[in-house]
C-alpha positions in Angstrom: 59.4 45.3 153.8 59.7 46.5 150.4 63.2 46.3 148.7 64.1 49.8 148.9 63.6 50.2 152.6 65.7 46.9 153.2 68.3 48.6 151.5 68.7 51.6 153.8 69.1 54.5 151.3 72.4 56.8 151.8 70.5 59.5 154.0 68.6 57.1 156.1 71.9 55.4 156.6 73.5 59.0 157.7 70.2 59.8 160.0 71.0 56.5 161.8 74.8 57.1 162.3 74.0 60.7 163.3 71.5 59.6 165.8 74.0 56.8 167.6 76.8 59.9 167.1 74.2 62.1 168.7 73.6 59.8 172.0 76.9 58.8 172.2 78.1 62.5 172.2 75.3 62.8 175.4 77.2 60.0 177.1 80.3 61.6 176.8 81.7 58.5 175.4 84.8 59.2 172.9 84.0 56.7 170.3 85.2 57.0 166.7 81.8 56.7 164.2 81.9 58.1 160.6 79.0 59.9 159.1 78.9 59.7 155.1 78.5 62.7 153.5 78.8 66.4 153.2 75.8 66.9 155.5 78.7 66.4 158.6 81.1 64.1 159.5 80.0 63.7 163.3 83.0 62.0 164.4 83.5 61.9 168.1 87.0 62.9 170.0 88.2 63.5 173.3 86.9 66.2 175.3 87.1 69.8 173.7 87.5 72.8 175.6 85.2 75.4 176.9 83.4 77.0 174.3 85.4 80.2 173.3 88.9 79.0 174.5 92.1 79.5 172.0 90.6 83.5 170.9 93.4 85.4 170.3 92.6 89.1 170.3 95.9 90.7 170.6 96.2 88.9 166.6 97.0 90.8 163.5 93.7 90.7 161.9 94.1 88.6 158.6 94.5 90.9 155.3 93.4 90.3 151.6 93.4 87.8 149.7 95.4 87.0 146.3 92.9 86.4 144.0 91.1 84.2 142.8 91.2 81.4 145.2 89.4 78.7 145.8 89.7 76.9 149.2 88.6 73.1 150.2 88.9 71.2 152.7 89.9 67.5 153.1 88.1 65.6 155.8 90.1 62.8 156.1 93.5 64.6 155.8 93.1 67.3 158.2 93.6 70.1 155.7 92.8 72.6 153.6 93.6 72.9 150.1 94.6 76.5 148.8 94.2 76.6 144.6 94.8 79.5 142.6 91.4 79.1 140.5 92.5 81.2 137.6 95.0 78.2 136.7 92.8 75.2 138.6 96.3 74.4 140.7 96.9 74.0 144.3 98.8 76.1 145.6 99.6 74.8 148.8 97.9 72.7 151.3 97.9 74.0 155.3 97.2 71.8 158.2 94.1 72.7 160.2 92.2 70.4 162.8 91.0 66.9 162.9 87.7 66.7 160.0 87.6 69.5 158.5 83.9 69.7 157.2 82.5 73.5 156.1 84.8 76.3 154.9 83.6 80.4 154.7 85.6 83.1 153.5 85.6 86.5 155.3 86.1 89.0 152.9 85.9 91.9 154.8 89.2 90.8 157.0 90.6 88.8 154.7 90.4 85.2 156.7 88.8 82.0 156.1 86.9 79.9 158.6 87.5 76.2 158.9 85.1 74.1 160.8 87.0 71.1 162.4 84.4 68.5 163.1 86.3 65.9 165.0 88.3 68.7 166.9 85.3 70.2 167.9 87.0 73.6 166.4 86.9 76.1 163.9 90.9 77.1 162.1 90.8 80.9 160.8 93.1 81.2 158.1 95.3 84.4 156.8 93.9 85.0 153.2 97.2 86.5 152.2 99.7 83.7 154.1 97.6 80.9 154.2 98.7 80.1 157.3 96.5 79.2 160.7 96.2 82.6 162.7 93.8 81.1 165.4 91.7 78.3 166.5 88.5 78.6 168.0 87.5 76.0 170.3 83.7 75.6 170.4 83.2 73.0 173.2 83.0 69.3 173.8 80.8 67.0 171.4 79.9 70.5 168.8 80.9 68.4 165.8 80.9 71.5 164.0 79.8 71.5 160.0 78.5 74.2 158.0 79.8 78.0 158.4 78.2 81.5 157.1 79.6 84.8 157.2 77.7 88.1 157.5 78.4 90.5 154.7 79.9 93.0 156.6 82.3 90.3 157.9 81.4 91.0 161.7 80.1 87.6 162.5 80.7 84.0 162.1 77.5 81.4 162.0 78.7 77.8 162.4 76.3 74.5 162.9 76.8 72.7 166.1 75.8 69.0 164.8 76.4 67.6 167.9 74.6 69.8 170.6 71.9 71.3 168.3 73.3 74.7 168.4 74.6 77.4 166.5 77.8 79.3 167.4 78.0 82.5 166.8 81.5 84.0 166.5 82.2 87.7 167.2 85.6 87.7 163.9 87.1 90.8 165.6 88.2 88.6 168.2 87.1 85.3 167.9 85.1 85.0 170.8 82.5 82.8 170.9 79.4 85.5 172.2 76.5 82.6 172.3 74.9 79.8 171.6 71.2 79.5 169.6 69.6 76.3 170.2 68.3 75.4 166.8 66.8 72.1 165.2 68.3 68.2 165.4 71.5 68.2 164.0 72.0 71.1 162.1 74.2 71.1 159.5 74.3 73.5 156.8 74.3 77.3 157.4 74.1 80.6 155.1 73.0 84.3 155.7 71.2 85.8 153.4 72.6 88.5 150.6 71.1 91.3 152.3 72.7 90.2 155.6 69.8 90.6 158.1 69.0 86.5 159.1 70.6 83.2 158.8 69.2 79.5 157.7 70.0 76.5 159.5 69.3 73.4 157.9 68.4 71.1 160.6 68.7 67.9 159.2 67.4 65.2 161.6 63.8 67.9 162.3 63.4 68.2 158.2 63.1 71.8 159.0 65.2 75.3 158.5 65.7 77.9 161.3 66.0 81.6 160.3 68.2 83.4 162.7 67.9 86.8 163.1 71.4 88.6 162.9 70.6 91.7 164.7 69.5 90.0 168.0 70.7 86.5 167.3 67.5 84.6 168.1 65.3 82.1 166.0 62.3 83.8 164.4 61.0 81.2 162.5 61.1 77.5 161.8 59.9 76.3 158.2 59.4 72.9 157.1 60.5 71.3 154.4 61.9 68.5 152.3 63.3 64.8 154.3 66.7 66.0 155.5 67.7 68.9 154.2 71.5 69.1 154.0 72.3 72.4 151.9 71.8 75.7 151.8 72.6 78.8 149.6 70.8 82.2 149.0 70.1 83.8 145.9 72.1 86.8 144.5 69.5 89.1 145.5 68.5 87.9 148.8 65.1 87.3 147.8 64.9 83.4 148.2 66.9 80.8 150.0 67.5 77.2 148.3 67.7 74.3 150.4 68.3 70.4 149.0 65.9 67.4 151.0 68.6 64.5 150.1 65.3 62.4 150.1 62.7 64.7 148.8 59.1 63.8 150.2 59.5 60.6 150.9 61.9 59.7 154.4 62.9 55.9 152.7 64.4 57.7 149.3 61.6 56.0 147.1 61.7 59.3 144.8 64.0 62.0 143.6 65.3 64.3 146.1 64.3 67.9 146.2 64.9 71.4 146.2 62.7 73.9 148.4 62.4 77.4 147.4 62.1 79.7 150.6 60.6 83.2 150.1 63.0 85.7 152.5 60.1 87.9 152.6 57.2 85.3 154.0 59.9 82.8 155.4 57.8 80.2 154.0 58.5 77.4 151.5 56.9 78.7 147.5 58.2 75.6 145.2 59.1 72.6 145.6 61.2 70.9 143.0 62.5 67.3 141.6 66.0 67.2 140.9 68.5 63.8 141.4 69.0 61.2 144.2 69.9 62.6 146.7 71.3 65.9 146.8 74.3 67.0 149.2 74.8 70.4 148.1 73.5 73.8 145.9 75.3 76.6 144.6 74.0 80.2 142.7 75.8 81.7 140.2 75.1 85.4 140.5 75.8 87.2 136.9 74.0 83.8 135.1 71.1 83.3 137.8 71.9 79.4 137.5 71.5 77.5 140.4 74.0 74.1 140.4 72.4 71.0 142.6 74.9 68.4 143.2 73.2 64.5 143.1 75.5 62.5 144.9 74.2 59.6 142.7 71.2 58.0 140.7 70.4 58.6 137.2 69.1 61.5 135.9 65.5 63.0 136.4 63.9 61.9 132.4 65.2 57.8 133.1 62.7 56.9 135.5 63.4 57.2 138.9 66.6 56.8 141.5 68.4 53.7 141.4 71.4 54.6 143.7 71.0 51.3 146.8 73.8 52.7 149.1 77.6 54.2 148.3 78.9 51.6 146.0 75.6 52.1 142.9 76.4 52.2 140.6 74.7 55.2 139.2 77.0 58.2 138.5 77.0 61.8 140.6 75.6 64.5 138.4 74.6 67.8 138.5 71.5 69.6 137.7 71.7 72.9 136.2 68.2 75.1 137.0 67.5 78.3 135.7 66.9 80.1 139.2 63.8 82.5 138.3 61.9 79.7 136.8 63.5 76.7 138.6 63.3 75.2 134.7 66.2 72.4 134.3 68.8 73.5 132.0 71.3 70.2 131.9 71.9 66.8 133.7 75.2 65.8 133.7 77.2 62.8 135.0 80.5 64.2 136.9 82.5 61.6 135.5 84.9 60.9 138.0 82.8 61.2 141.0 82.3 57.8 141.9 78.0 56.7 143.0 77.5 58.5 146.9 81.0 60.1 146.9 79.6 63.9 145.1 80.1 66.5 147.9 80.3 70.4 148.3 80.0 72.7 145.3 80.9 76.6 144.8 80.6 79.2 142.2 83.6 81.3 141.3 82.9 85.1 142.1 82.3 86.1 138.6 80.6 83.2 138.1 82.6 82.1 135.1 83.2 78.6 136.8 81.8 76.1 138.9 83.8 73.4 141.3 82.4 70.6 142.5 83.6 68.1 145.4 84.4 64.6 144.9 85.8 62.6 147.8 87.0 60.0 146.5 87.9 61.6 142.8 87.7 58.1 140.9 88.6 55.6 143.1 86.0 53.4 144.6 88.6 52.6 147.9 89.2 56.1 148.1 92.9 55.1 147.4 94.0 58.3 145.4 92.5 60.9 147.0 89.3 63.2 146.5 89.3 65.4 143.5 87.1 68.7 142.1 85.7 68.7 139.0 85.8 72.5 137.5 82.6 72.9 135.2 82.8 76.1 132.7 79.2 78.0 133.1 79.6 78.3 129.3 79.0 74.5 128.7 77.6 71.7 130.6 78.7 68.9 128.9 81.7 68.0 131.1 84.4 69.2 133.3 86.5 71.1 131.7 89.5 70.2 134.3 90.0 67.8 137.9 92.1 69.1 140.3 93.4 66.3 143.1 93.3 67.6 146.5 93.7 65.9 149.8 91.3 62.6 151.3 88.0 63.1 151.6 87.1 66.8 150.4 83.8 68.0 151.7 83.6 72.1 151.9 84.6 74.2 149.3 84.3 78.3 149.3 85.7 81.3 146.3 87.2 84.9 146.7 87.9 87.4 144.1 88.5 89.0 141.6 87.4 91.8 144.3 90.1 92.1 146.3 88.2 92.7 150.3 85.4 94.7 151.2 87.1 96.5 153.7 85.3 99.3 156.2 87.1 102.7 157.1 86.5 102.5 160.6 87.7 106.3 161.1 85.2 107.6 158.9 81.5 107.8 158.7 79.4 109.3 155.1 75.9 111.1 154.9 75.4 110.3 151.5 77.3 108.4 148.6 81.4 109.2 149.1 83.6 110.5 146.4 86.6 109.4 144.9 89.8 110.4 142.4 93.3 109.1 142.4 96.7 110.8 141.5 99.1 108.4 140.4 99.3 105.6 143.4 97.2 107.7 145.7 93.5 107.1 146.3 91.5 110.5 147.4 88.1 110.1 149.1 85.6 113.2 150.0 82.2 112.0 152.4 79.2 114.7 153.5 78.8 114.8 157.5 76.6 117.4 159.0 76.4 119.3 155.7 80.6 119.4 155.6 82.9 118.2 153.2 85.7 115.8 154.9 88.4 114.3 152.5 91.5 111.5 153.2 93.6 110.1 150.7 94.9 106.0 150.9 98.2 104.8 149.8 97.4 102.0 147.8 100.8 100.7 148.2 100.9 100.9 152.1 96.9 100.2 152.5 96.9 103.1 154.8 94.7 106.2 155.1 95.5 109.1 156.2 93.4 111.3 158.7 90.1 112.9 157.6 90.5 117.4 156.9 87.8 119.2 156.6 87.5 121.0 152.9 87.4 124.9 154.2 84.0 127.1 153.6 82.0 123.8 152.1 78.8 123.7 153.1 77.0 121.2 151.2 73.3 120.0 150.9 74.3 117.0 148.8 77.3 114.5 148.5 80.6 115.9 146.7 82.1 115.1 143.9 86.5 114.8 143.3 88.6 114.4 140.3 91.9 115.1 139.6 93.6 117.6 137.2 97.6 116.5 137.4 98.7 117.1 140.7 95.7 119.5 141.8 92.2 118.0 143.5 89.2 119.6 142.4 86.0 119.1 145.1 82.9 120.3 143.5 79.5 120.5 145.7 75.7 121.8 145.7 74.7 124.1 148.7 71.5 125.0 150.0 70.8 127.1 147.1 70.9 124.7 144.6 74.3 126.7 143.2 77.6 124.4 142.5 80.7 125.6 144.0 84.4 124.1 143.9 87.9 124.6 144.8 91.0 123.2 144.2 93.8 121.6 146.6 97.3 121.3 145.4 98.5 117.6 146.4 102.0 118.5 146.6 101.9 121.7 148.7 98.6 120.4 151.2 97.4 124.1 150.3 94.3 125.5 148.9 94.1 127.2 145.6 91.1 129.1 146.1 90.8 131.9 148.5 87.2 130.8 148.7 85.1 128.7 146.8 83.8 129.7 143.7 80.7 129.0 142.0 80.4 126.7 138.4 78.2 129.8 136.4 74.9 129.1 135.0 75.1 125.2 136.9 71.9 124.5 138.9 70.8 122.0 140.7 68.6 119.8 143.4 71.0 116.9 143.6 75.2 116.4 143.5 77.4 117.4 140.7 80.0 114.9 139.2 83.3 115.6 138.1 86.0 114.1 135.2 88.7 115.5 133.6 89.7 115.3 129.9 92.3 116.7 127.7 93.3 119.3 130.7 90.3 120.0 130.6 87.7 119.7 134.3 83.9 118.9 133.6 81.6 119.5 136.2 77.8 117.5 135.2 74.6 118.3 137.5 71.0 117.2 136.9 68.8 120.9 135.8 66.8 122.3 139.1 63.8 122.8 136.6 64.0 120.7 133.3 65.6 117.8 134.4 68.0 117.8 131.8 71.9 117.1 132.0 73.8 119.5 132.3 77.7 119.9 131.7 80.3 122.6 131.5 84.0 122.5 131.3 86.9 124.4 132.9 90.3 125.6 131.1 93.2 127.5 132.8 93.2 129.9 129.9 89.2 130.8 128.9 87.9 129.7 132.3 84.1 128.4 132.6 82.7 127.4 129.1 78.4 127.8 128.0 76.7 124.9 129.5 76.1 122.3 127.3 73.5 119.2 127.9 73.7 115.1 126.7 70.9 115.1 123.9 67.1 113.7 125.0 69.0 112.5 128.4 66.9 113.5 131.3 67.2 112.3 134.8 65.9 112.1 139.0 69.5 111.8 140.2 72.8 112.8 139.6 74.6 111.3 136.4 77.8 110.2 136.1 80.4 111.5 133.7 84.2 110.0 133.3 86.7 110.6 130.3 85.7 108.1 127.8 88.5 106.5 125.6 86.8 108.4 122.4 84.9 111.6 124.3 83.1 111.9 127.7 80.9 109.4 129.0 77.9 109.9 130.9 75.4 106.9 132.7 72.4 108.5 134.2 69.3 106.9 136.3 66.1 107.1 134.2 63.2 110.0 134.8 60.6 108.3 134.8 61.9 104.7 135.0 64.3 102.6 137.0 67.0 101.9 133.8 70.6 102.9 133.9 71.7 104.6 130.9 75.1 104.9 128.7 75.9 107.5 126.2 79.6 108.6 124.6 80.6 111.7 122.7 82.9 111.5 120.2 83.2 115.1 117.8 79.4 116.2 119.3 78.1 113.1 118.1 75.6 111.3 120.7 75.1 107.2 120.6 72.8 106.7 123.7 72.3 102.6 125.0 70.8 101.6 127.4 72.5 98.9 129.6 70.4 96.5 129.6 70.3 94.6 132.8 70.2 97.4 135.4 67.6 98.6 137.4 68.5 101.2 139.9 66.4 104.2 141.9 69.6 106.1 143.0 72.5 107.6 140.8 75.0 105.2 138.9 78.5 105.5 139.0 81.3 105.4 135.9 84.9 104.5 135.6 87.7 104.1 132.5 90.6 102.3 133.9 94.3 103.3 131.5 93.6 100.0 129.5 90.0 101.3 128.3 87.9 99.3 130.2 84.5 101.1 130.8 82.9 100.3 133.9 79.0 101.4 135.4 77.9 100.2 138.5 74.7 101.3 140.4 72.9 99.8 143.2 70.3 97.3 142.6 66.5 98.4 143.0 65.5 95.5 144.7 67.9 95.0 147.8 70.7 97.1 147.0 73.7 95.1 145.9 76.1 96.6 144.5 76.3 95.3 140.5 78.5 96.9 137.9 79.2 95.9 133.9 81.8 96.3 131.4 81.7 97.8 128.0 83.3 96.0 125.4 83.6 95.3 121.3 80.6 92.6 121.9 78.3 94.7 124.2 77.9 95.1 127.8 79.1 92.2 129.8 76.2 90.5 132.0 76.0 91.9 135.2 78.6 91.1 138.1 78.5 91.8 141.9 80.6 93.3 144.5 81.0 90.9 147.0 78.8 90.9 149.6 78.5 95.0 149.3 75.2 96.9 150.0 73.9 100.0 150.2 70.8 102.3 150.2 72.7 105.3 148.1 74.3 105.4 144.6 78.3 103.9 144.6 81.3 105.5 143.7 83.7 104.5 141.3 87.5 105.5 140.5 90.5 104.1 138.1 93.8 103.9 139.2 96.0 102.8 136.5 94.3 99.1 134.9 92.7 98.8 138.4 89.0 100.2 140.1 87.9 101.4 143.3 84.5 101.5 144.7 82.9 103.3 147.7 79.9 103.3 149.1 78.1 104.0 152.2 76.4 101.1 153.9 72.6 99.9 154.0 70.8 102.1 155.9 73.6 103.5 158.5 76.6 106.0 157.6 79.3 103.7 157.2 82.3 104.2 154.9 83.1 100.7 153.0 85.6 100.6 149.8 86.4 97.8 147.8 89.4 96.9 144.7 88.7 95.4 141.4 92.6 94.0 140.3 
């Protein structure tokens, strides 16, 4: 027997343990055995309860988050670990069950999902109390590990280690609605961006199940890598990363690896080297980095691993790849991780930071508790802070700076929704059946009001709102291709107009798009013939001026206009390509740029928030995430995401004071969705 197998390398030594956990768990026996790792800690505990027990649907549903916040939690203390990540401080620290293992954070009701492997439970979390609301009981020997959840925050995926299932979770009222029988001891679990399947990393079968979300069945099974222990999915949804903690070779001889999984072909495209074994992966959205966490060995360029069990010598580290070429970036040693001891790993939101898991910080005994080591995405060379947290940290998850994607369950859009605000009042206006609904939120309260019905509007396209003082103007195209308005007073609830009236000379084939300016109300459509855009403005004392147009700006879809901090702004969809551009102007002078990362086939959306800030968002051409970017003295920011937001149409985009609000109507179905940028 050759030295290396004598020495029975970290994940052979977790395979083993998992298997006795495994048998023992079939006996019904209620021994205590530890599993190293992030992969699960399968330890076994008295008899759970029936899967589903402990829902509590008569609960407040949980509501948003402070922002933003990173969440970990401890194995070995039985909690969770709440740190405000804009100063890298806990918080506080809540008590959940016995091994806390995977955490997930619902934004869309504002809760976060513990899995409790040892209590054989999952602990939701308030997001705005941190305190426990409910605990899910999943049923006697589950040992559950990793947790997903879907985009639109419906449903919770968890990985039953010990029964090689799946729980899936129904969050409205945290029922348990089945079981999926998956792989040998699955253990890590994400759903994709675009929110349609689910990966299991089964780590004991070497293989990953996709999950379909719509009927919550396997679909496929794709092999890859010698036990595969994380997951993650790129920005896009297009491929899902998984790390094989020993590569191609089951005894650990070589590095461990990363598989790249096509979403579209559910099959495995690259395979790539990266450290000894790897325990987890994270993606950093506006960079397109994807972090790899080596829970020990040296680096890839010294010759091979050299990690015998969890007291090497050899140093964690993490691998920085560039995710569309998988080319390595950086190495580096996380110098107070000690050899075998590296764990989870997240990426903040805006994907300015990166915290990894350390679970016993820098104490070989494991004496001083675990730690995380915040990495800047500006600079590999080190942490650039440690942050001690409870014993034994293993899952770690971010939320913000978006505040909760939240659904209007009232309401229901045709098209791309329109919004305005007066003061702390948020005003939306949807299309249903070719007529114009509107609502307004309190932003204080976080309470809409019911939907009216905008009188005469007949509309072939979405509407448009802005807001002129106290007065809401609610501009739309009819069949004819003509634009017509009116106005509501906000005070009175009463209607200007005695009947809509029509914007002269404005023509169009798509929706017009309002601002106001200097008390003065633009209205900008895309030209019926020339595609050319069009713009006209509206004073109390001269009424309708000539229609003007943005110089050499043509476009398929309707452009965007907002009052600009030097003149109006417009952001329009190419003709004839898929680019998002940006002009300003300021005395009738035109400076058009292009922003540079966005690729869109539906109309952008524009926003100037009372500090200046110039925001455009538009939804991605490939699978429709929402992405925005910020104007400033340096250039256009890189691009950034809404959270788990999708949609087939074109966003909208508000200010309220220093703050933004987006709408949107969800992928392919009429659902009204909203988030807050704070």
């Amino acid at each position: 027997m050759s030295e290396t197998s004598r020495r029975r390398p970290l994940a052979i030594m977790r395979a083993a343990a998992r298997c006795i956990a495994s048998a023992l768990v079939v006996a019904g026996l209620s021994s205590a055995i530890g599993v190293a790792g992030a992969v699960a800690t399968a330890y076994l505990v008295a008899p759970g309860s029936p899967a589903g027990a402990g829902v509590c649907p008569s609960c407040p549903r949980p509501t948003p988050f402070p922002d933003p916040t990173a969440y970990v939690a401890n194995n070995g203390s039985g909690t969770v670990s709440v740190i405000d990540a804009a100063k890298n401080t806990v918080t506080t620290t809540v008590r959940v069950g016995s091994g806390p293992t995977g955490v997930a954070v619902d934004t869309a009701n504002g809760a976060v999902y513990v899995t409790n492997t040892d209590s054989n439970s999952v602990s939701v979390l308030s997001g705005s109390t941190d305190t426990v609301t409910d605990t899910i009981h999943l049923g006697h020997g589950t040992a559950p590990t990793g947790v997903a959840i879907t985009p639109s925050g419906s449903t919770a995926y968890v990985a039953d280690s010990g029964t090689n299932t799946v729980s899936v979770i129904d969050t409205s009222t945290n029922a348990v609605t089945k079981k999926i029988r998956v792989g040998t001891v699955p253990s890590a679990v994400v759903v994709g961006a675009v929110g349609a399947y689910a990966y299991v990393t089964n780590f004991l079968s070497n293989t990953v199940s996709v999950i379909a979300v719509g009927s919550n069945t396997v679909t496929k099974t794709i092999p890859v890598g010698f036990f595969p222990s994380a997951v993650a999915s790129s920005p896009t949804g297009s491929d899902v990363y998984v790390t094989n903690e020993c590569g191609a070779d089951r005894y650990c001889d070589k590095f461990g690896t990363v598989s790249v999984i096509s979403t579209s072909t559910f099959a495995v495209t690259n395979t790539y080297a990266t450290g000894y074994a790897p325990v987890a992966v994270t993606v950093a959205p506006n960079d397109n980095v994807l972090y790899v966490v080596n829970s020990c060995g040296p680096i890839l360029t010294s010759g091979g691993p050299d990690c015998a069990d969890v007291n090497g010598t050899d140093p964690a580290n993490v691998t920085w790849f560039l995710a569309s070429t998988m080319g390595i970036l950086d190495q580096t040693p996380i110098g107070n991780a000690q050899p075998g001891l590296a764990e989870g790993a997240a990426t903040s939101p805006d994907s300015s930071e990166v915290y990894t898991v350390n679970s016993c910080g820098s104490s070989p005994s494991c004496a001083f508790g675990g730690t995380v080591s915040v990495w800047s995405s500006d600079n590999s060379d080190a942490p650039i802070a440690t942050i001690t947290v409870g014993n034994d940290p293993l899952g770690v998850a971010f939320v913000g700076p978006w505040q909760t994607q939240r659904r209007q369950t009232s309401l229901s859009t045709d098209a791309t929704p329109a919004l305005a605000s007066i003061g702390q009042t948020l005003y939306a206006a949807e299309i249903v059946g070719g007529a114009i609904r509107y609502e307004s939120y309190d932003i204080a309260a976080g309470t809409w009001s019911s939907a009216l019905s905008v009188p005469d509007s007949t509309a072939a396209y979405a509407p448009a709102l802005t807001a002129d003082g106290s007065t809401l103007w609610v501009a739309w195209t009819t069949s004819k291709g003509t634009i017509e308005y009116d106005e509501l007073s906000t005070t009175s609830g009463k209607w200007e107009l005695s009947s809509p009236e029509t914007v002269p000379e404005a023509g169009t084939n798509q929706a017009p798009s309002l601002t106001t300016m200097d008390d003065l109300v633009y209205v900008a459509w895309k030209g019926t013939r020339t595609d050319q855009i069009g713009f006209s403005d509206f004073s109390v004392f001269s009424g309708w001026s000539e229609q003007s147009f943005v110089p050499s700006a043509t476009t398929s879809a309707t452009p965007a206009i907002a009052a600009g901090v030097v003149g109006l702004d417009f952001a329009w969809k190419g003709m004839a390509n898929s680019r998002v551009y940006f002009d300003s102007a300021f005395d009738g002078t035109w400076t058009k740029v292009v922003q540079p990362q966005a690729q869109t086939n539906v109309r952008p959306a524009l926003a100037v928030t009372s500090d200046g800030s110039t925001y455009v968002m538009w939804t991605g051409k490939a699978l429709g995430s929402l992405t925005y970017s910020l104007d400033t003295p340096n250039g256009w920011t890189q691009q950034q995401f809404v959270p788990s937001a999708l949609s087939g149409a074109g966003p909208a985009l508000t200010a309220a004071g220093a703050n933004v609000y987006a709408a949107w109507q969800g992928l392919g179905n009429t659902t009204f969705w909203y988030d807050s940028l704070d």
